[in-house]
Every structure is written in C-alpha cells, then in structure tokens.
N, CA, C and O atoms as a DFTB+ gen file, in Angstrom:
492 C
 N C O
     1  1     -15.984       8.814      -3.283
     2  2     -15.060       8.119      -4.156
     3  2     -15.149       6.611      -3.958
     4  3     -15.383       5.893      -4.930
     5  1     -14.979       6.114      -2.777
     6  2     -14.861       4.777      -2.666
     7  2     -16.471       3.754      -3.139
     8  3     -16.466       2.534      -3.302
     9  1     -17.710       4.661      -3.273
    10  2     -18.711       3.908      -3.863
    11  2     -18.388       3.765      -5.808
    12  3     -19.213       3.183      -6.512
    13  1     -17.354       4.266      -6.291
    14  2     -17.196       4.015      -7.108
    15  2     -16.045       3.191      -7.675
    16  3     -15.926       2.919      -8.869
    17  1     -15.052       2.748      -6.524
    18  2     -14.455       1.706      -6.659
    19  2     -14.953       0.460      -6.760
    20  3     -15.782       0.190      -5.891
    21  1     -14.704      -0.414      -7.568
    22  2     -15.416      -1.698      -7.930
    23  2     -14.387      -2.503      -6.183
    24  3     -13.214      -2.436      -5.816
    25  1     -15.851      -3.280      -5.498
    26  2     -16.098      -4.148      -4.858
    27  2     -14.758      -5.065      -4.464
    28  3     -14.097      -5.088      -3.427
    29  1     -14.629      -5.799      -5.689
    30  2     -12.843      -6.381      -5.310
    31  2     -11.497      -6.150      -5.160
    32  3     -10.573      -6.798      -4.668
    33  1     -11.620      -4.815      -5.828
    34  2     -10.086      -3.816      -5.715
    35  2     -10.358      -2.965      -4.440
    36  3      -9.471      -2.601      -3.668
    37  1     -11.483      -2.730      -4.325
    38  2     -11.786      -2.066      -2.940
    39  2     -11.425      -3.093      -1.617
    40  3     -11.211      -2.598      -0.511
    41  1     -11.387      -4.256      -1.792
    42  2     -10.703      -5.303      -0.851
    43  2      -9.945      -5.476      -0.848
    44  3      -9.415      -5.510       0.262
    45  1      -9.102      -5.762      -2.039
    46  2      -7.602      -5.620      -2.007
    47  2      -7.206      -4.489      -1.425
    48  3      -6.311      -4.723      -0.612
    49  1      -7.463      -3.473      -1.488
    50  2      -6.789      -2.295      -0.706
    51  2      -6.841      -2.309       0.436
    52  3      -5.829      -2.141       1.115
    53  1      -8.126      -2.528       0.999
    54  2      -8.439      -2.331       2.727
    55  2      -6.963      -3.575       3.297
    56  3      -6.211      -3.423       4.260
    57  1      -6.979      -4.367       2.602
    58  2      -6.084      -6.141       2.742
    59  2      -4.167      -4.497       3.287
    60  3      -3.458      -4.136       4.226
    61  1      -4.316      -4.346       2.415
    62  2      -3.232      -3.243       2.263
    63  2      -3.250      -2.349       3.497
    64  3      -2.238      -2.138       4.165
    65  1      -4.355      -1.875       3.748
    66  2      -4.453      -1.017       4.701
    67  2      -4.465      -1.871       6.295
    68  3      -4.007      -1.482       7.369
    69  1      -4.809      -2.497       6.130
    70  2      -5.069      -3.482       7.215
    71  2      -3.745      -3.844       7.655
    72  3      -3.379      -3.743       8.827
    73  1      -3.139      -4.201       6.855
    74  2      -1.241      -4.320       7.005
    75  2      -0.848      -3.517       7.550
    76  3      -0.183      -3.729       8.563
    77  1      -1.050      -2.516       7.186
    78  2      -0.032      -0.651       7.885
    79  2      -1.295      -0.929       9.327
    80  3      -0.864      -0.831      10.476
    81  1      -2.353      -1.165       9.161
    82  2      -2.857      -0.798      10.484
    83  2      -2.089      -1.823      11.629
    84  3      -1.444      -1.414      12.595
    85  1      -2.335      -3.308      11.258
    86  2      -1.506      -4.057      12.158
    87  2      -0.485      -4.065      12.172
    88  3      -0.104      -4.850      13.041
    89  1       0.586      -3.444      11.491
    90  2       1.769      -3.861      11.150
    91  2       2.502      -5.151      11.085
    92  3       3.699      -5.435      11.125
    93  1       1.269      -5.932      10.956
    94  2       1.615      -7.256      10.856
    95  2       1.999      -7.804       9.564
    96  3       1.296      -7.242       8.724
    97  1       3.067      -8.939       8.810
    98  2       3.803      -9.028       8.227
    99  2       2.560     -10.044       7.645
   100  3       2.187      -9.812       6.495
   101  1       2.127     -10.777       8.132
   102  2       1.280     -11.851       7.697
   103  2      -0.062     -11.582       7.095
   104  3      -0.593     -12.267       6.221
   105  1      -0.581     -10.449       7.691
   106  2      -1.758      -9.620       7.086
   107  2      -1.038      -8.854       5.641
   108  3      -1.563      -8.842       4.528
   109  1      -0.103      -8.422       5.902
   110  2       0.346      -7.559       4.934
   111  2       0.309      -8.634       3.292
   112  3      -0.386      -8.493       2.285
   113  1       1.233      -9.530       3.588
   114  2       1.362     -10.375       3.170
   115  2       0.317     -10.649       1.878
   116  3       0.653     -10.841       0.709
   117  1      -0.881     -10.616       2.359
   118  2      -2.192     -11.557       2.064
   119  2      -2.783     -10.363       0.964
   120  3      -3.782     -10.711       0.334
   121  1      -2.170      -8.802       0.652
   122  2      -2.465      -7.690      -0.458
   123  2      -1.463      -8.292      -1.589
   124  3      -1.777      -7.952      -2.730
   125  1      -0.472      -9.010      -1.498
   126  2       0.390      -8.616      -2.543
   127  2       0.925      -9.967      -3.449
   128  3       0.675     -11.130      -3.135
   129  1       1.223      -9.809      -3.899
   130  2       1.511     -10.879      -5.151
   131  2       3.081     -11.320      -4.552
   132  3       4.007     -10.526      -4.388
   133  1       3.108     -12.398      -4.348
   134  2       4.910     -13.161      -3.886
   135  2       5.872     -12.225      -4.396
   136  3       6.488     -11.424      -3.692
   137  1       5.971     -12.335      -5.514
   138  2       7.053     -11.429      -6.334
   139  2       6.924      -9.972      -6.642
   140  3       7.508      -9.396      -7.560
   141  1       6.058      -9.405      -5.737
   142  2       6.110      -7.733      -6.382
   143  2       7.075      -7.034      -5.713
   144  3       7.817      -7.402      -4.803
   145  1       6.967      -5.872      -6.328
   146  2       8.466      -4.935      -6.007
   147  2       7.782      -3.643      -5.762
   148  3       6.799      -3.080      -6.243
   149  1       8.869      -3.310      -4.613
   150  2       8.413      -2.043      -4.027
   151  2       9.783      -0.672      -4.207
   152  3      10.966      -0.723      -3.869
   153  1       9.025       0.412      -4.843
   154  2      10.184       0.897      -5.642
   155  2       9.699       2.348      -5.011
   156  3       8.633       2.859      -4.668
   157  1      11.121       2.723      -5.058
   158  2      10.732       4.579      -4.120
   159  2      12.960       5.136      -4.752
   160  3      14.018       4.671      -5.173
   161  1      12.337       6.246      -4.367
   162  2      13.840       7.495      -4.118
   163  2      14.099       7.589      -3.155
   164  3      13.339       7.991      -2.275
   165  1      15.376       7.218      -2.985
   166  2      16.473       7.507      -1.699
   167  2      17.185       8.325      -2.100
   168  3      17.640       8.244      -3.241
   169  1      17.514       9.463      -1.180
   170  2      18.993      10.126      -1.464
   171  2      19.493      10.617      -3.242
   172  3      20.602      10.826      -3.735
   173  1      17.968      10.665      -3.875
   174  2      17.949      11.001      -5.324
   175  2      18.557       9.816      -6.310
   176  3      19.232       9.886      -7.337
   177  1      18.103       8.860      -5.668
   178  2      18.988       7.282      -6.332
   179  2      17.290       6.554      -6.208
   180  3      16.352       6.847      -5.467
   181  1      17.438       5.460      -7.339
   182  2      16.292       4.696      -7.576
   183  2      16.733       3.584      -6.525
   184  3      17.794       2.971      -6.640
   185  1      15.596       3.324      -5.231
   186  2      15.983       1.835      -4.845
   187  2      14.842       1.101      -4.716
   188  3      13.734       1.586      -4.943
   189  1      15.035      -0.154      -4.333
   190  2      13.528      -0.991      -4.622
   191  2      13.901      -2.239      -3.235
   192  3      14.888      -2.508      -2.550
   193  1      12.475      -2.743      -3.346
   194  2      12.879      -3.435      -1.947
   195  2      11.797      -4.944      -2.811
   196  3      11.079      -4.683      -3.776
   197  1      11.897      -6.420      -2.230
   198  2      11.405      -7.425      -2.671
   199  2      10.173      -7.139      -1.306
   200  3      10.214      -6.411      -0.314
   201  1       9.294      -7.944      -1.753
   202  2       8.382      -8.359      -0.608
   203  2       8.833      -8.545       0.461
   204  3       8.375      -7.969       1.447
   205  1       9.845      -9.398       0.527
   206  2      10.074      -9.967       1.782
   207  2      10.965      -9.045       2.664
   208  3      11.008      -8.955       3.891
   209  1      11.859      -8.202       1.436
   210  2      12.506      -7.209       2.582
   211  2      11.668      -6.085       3.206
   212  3      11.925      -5.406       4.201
   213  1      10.252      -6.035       2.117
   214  2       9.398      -4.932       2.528
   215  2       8.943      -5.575       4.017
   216  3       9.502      -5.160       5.032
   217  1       8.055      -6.456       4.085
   218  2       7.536      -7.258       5.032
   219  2       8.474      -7.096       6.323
   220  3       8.096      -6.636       7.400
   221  1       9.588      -7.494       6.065
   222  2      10.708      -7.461       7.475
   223  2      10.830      -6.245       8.064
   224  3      11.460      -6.255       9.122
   225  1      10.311      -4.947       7.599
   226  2      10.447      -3.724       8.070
   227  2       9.058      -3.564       8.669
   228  3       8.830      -2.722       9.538
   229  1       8.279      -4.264       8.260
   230  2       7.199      -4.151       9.813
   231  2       7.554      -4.432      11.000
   232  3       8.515      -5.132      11.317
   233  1       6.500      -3.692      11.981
   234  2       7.264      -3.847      13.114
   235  2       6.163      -5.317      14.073
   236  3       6.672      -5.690      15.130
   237  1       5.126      -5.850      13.762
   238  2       4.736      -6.846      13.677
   239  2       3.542      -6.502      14.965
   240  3       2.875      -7.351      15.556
   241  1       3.514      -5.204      15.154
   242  2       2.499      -5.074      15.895
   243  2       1.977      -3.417      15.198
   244  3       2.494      -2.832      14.246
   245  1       0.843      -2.984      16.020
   246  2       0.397      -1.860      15.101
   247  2       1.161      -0.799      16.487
   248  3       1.455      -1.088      17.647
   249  1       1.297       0.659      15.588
   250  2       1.918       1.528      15.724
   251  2       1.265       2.367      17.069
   252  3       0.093       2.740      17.013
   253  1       1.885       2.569      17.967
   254  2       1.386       3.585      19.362
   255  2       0.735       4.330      18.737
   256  3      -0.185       4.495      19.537
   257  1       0.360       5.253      17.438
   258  2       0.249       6.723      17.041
   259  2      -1.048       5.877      16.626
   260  3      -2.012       6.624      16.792
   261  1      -1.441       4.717      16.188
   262  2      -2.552       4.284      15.201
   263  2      -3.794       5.130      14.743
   264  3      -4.323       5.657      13.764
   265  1      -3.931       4.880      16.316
   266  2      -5.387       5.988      16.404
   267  2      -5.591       7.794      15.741
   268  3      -6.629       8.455      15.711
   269  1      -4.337       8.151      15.323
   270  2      -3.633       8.865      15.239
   271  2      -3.940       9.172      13.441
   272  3      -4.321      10.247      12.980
   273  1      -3.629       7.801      12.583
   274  2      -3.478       7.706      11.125
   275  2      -4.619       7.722      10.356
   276  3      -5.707       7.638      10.924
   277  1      -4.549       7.821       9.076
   278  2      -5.712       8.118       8.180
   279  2      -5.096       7.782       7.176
   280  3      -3.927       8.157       7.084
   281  1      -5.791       6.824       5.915
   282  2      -5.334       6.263       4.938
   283  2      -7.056       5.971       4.130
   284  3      -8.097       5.378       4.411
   285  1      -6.573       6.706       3.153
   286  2      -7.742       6.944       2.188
   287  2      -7.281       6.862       0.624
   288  3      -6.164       7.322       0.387
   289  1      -8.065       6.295      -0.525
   290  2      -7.905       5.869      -1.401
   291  2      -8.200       7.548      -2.165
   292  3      -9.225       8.183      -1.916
   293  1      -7.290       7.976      -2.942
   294  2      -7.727       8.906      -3.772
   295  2      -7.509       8.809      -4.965
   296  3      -7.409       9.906      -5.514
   297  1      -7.350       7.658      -5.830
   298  2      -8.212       7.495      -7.348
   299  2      -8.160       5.997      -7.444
   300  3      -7.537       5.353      -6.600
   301  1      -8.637       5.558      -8.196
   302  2      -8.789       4.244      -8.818
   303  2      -9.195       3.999     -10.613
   304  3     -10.200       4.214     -11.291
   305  1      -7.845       3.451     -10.888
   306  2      -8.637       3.465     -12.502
   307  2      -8.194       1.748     -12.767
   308  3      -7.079       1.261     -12.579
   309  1      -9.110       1.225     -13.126
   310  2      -9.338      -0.191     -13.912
   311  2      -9.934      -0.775     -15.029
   312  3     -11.051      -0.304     -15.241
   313  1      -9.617      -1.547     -15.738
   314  2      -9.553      -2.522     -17.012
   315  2      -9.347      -3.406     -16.927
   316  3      -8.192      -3.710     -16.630
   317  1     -10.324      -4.395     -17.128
   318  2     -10.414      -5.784     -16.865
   319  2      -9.548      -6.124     -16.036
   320  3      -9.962      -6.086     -14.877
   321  1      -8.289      -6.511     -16.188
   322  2      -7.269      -7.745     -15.364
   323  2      -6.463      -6.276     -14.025
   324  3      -5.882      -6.258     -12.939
   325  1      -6.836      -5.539     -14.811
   326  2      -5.305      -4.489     -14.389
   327  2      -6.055      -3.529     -14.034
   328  3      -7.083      -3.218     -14.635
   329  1      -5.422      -2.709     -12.565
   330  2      -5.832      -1.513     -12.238
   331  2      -5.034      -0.859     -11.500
   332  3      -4.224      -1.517     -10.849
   333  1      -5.025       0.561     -11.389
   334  2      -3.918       1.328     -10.743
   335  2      -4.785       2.053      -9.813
   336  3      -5.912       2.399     -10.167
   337  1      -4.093       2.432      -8.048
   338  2      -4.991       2.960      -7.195
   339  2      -3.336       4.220      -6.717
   340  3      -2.116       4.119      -6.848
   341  1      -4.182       5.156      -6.219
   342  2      -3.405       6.049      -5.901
   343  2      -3.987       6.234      -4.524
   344  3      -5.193       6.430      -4.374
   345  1      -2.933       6.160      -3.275
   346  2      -3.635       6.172      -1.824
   347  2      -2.679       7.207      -0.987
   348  3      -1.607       7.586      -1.458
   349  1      -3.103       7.586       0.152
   350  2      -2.772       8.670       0.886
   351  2      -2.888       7.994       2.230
   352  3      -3.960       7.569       2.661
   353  1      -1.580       7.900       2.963
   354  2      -1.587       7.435       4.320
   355  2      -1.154       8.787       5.401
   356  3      -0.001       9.218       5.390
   357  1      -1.923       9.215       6.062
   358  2      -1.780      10.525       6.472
   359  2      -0.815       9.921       8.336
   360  3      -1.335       9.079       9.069
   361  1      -0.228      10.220       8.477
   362  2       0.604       9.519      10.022
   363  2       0.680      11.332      10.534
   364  3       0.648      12.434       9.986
   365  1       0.810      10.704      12.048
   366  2       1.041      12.279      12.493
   367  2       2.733      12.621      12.158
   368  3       2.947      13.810      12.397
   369  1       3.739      12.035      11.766
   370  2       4.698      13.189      11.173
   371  2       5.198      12.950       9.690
   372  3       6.127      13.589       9.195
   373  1       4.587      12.102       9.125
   374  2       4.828      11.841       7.551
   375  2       3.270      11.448       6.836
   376  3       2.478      10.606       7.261
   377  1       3.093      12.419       5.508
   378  2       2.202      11.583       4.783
   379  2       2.649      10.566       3.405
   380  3       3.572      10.827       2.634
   381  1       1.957       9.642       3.343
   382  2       2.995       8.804       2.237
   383  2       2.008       8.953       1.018
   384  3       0.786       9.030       1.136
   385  1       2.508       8.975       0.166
   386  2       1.705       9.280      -1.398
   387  2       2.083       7.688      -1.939
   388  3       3.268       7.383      -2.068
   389  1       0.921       6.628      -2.266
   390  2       1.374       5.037      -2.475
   391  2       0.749       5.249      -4.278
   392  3      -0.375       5.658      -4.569
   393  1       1.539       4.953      -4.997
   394  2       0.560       4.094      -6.462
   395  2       0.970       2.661      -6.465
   396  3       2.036       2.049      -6.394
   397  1      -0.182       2.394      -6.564
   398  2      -0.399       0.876      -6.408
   399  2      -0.348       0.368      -8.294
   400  3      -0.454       1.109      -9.272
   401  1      -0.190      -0.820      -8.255
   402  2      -0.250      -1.501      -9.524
   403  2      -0.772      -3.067      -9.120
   404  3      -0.036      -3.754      -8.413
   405  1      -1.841      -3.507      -9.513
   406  2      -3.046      -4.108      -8.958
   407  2      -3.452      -5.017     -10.030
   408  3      -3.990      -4.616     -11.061
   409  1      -3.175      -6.312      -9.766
   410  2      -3.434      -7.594     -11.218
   411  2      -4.399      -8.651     -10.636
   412  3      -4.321      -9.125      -9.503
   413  1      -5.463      -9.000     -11.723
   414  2      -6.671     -10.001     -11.254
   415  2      -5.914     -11.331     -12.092
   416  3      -5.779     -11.624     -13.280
   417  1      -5.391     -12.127     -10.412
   418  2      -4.541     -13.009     -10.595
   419  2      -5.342     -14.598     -10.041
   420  3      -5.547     -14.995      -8.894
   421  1      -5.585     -15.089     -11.054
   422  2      -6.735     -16.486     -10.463
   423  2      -7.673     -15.807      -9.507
   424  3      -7.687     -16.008      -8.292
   425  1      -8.449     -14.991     -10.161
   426  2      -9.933     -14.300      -9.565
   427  2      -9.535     -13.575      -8.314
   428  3     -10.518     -13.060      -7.781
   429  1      -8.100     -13.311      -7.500
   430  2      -7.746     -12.533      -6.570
   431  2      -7.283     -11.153      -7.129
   432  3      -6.607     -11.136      -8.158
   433  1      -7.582     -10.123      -6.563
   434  2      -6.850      -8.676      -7.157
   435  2      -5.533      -8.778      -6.142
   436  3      -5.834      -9.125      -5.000
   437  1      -4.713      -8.635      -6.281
   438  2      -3.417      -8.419      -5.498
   439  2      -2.362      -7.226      -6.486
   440  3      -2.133      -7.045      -7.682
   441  1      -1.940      -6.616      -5.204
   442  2      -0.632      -5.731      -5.424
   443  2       0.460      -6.137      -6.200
   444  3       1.223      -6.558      -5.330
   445  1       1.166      -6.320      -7.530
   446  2       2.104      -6.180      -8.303
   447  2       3.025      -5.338      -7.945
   448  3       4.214      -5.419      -8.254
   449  1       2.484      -4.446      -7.241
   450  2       4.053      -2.832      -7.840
   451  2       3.528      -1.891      -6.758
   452  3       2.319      -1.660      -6.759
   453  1       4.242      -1.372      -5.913
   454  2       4.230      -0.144      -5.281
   455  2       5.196       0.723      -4.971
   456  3       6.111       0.307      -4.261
   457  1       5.212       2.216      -5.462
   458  2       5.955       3.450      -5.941
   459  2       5.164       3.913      -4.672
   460  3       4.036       3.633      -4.267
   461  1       6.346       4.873      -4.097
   462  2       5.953       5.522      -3.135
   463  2       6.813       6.331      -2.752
   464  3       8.032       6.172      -2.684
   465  1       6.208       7.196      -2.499
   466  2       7.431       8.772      -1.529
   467  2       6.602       9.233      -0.327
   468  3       5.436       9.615      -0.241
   469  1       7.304       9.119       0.319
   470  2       7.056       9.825       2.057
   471  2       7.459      11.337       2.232
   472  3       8.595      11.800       2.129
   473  1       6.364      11.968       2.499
   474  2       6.605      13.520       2.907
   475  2       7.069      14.099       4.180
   476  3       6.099      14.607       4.744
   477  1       7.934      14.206       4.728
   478  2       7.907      14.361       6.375
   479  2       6.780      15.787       6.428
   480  3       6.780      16.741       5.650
   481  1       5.774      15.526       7.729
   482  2       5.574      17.306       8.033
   483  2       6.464      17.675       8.649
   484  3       7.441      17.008       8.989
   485  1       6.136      19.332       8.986
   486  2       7.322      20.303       9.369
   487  2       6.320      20.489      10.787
   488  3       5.093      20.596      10.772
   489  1       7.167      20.494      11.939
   490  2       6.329      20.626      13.296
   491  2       6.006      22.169      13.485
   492  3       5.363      22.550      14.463
C-alpha cells in the first residue's frame, strides 16, 4: 500500500506518526495546520478538541509501551490540493481508527481535520 501513496502525503503522515511516537508536542505540531480540529465521540456526544488542546495532552516524551505500537496507513485517496488518509494505530490496550483530512497548503501537505475513535482491547 504505502508504494502507492504519493511521496508528500506519505511525509505528512510519518510527520503524524512521528508525534504519537515521540509524544512530543513540537514534532506533532509540524503534521498539522494551526487551526485544525480534532473531532471524536464521547459518552455518545460530539466533542472536538483545537490543536493546542490536542497538543497539551501529549505527554512530551514517548510512551514506555513504544516498542510495543504499530501504526500503519490503510488507505489513501487524493486530488490535487486535498486528500483523505485512513490510519490504524495498534497500542497494546487500544487500537485507534484516525481519518485524516490532508490540504496542499503553500506546497506543504498538512493535517486539516482528524476524526477518530479508540477501541479498547478486551484482556
């Protein structure tokens, strides 16, 4: 799959992944567009978080389990400016299902929009 992701959205993502790997706020930072919004279900209620509140919930170092995680891109569809990626972060007790929303912004691809639900596993 990933030899058929085009070259610059394939960087923008790793930029993404690289974030959850360091959990660093400043790496994270460097996937996403200032103003995007990060939108998920709580408690069967729509809530959404700004960048910056997303960012503050890192923990600013990478996770004891790291070695542990797996995060793999499973689709990618794009058109010129705009593209949508669907990714899979596998952790040993939650997998997270991410759709990305992905804009070629002054020749950078960066993150716009991320929808996401977390699965707990069952031990």
């Amino acid at each position: 799959m990933n030899n058929l992701i085009p070259e610059p959205i394939r960087i923008a993502i790793q930029r993404y992944f690289d974030g959850h790997a360091t959990g660093d706020p400043r790496v994270m930072r460097q996937a996403f567009h200032e103003r995007a919004r990060l939108q998920f279900v709580q408690d069967g209620r729509y809530a959404e978080w700004s960048l910056d509140e997303y960012l503050a919930r890192l923990p600013g170092r990478a996770a004891d389990d790291e070695s542990r995680r797996a995060r793999r891109i499973t689709a990618v569809h794009a058109t010129d400016e705009a593209a949508t990626a669907e990714l899979e972060l596998d952790y040993p007790t939650v997998r997270f299902v991410d759709y990305l929303t992905l804009l070629l912004i002054n020749g950078d691809w960066v993150i716009v929009n991320k929808a996401f639900k977390a699965l707990p596993k069952r031990s």
